[in-house]
C-alpha positions as CSV (number, residue, x, y, z in Angstrom):
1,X,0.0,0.0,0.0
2,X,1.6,3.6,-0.7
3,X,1.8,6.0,1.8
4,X,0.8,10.0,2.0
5,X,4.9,10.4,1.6
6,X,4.2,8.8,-2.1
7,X,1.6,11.2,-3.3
8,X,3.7,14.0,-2.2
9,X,6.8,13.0,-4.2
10,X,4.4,11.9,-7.5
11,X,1.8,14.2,-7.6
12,X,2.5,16.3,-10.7
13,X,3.6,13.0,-12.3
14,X,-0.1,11.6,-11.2
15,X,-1.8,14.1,-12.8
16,X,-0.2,14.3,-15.6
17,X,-0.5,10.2,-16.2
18,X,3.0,9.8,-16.7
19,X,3.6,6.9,-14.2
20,X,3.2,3.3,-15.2
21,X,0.1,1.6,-14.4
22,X,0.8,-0.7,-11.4
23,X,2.0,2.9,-9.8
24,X,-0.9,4.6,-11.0
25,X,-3.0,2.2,-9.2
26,X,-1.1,2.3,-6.3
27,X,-1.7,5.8,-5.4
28,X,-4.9,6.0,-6.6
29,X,-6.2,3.5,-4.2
30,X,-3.9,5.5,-1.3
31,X,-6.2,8.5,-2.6
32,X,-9.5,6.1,-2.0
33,X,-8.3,5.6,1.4
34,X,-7.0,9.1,2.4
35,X,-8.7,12.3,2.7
36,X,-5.5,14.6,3.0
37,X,-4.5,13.1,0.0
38,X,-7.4,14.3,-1.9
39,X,-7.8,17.1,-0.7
40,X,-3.6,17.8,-1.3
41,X,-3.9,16.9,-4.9
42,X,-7.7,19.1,-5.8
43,X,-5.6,21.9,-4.1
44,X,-2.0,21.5,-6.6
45,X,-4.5,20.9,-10.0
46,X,-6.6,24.0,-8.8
47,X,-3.6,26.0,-8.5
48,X,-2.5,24.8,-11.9
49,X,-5.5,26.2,-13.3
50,X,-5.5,29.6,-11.8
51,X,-2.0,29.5,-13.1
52,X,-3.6,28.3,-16.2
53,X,-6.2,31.1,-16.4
54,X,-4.1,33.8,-15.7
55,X,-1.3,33.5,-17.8
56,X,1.4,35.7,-16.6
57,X,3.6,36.9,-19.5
58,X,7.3,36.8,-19.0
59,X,8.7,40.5,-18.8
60,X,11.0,42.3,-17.5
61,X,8.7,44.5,-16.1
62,X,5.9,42.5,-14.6
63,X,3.5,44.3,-12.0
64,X,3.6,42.1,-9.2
65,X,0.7,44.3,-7.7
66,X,-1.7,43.9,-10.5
67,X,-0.6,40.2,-11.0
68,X,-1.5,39.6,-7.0
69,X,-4.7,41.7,-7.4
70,X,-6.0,39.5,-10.6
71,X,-5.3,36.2,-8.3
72,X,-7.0,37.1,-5.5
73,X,-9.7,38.5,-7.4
74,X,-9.5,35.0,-9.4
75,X,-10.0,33.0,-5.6
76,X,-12.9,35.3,-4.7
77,X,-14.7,34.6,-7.9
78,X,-15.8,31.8,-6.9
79,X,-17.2,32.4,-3.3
């Protein structure tokens, strides 16, 4: 049986399917099994997509301020 260790050190690899299948399975019966490790994982592909929906450009100027603002504008959005 994995452990909560093993989601930790895999996760990005989980969610992006590149681990073989017997490992796959593995963790995805740890994440049956364990709350934290739900919860852990909704919380990495939700930041993924604010990430995703945001789409910083790469500059040498970026305005950290309005960047901030548009994320935590982003989080409320949904309260």
């Amino acid at each position: 049986m994995r452990q909560c260790k093993d989601i930790a050190e895999e996760a990005s690899n989980y969610i992006n399917g590149d681990l073989p299948f017997a490992e796959r399975m593995g963790l995805f019966f740890h994440l049956v099994l364990c709350k934290c490790c739900r919860n852990y994982l909704q919380q990495i592909r939700q930041s993924i997509s604010t990430l995703a929906m945001i789409k910083p450009q790469e500059q040498s100027s970026i305005d950290k301020d309005e960047l901030a603002k548009q994320l935590h504008d982003l989080c409320h959005k949904h309260d």
